[in-house]
N, C-alpha and C positions, 0 to 999 in steps of 0.2 A: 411557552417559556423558551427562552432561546436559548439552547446549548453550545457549547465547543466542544470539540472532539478532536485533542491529538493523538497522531501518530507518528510512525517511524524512527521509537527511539531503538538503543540497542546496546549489544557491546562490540565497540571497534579497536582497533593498535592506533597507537599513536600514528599519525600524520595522516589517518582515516578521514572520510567524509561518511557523512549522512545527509539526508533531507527529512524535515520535521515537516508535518503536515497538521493544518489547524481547519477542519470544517466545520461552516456553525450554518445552523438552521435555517438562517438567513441573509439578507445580503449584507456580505462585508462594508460592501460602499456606504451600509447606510448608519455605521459607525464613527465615532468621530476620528476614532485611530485604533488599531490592533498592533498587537507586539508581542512577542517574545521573553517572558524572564525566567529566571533558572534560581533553584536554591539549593545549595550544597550540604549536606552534612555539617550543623555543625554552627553554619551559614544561614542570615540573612538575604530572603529573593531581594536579586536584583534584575533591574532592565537590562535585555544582552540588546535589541533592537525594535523599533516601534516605526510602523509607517502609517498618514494618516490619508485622513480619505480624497483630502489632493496628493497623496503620492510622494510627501514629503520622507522622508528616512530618516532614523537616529540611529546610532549603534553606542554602545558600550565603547570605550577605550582600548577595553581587553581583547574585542575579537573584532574592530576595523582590519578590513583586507582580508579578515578567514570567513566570516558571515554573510548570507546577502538574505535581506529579507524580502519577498515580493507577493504578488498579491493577485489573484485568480478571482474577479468578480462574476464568472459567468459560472465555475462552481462554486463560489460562495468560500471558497480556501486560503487560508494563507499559509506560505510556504518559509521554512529557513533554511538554506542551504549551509554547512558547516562542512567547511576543509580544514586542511592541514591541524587536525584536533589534537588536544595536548591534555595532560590527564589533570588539570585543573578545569577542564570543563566537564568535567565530573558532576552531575546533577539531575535533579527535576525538571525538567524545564516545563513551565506552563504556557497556555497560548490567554492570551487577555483582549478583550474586547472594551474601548472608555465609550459609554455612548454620554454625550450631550444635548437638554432639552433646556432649551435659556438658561439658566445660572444652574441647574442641577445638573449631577455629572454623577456618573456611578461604574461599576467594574463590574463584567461578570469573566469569570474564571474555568479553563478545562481542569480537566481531571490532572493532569500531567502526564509525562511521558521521558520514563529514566533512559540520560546517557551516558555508559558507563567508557572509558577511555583508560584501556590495560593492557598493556602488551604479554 
């Protein structure tokens, strides 16, 4: 069974950065995209950033130019870099995995990993 496993959440001051780390069991490449989302307190998850397995990138609205998500296939890792942080990115963030087999598609999900943003 394939797991994710993130890492590197924490508590930082506003205009902090982190790096989130996502390893799963197997090869990232062989997904059809992995990404990034976060749920707030309160709040519905949402997508912060999703890259697919040609290398395409989405991001959120909210965190264009603070995010960058990228992708380590020789460890099997996907990484989100987060600057300049502001205390609405307050949350869970989970790392997700879409894989596709002809017209079936399915999600599996990390644990998550809290970022708290508090001066």
């Amino acid at each position: 069974q394939v797991q994710l496993v993130e890492s590197g959440g924490g508590l930082v001051q506003p205009g902090g950065s982190l790096r989130l780390s996502c390893a799963a069991s197997r090869s990232v490449f062989s997904f059809h995209a992995m990404g990034w989302y976060r749920q707030a307190p309160g709040k519905e998850r949402e997508m912060v950033a999703t890259i697919t397995s040609d290398g395409t990138m989405n991001y959120a609205d909210s965190v264009k130019g603070r995010f960058t998500i990228s992708r380590d296939n020789a460890k099997n890792t996907v990484y989100l870099q987060i600057n300049s942080l502001k205390p609405e990115d307050t949350a869970v963030y989970y790392c997700n995995a879409r894989w596709v087999v002809g017209t079936k598609f399915g999600d599996l999900w990390g644990q998550g990993t809290q970022v708290t943003v508090s001066s």
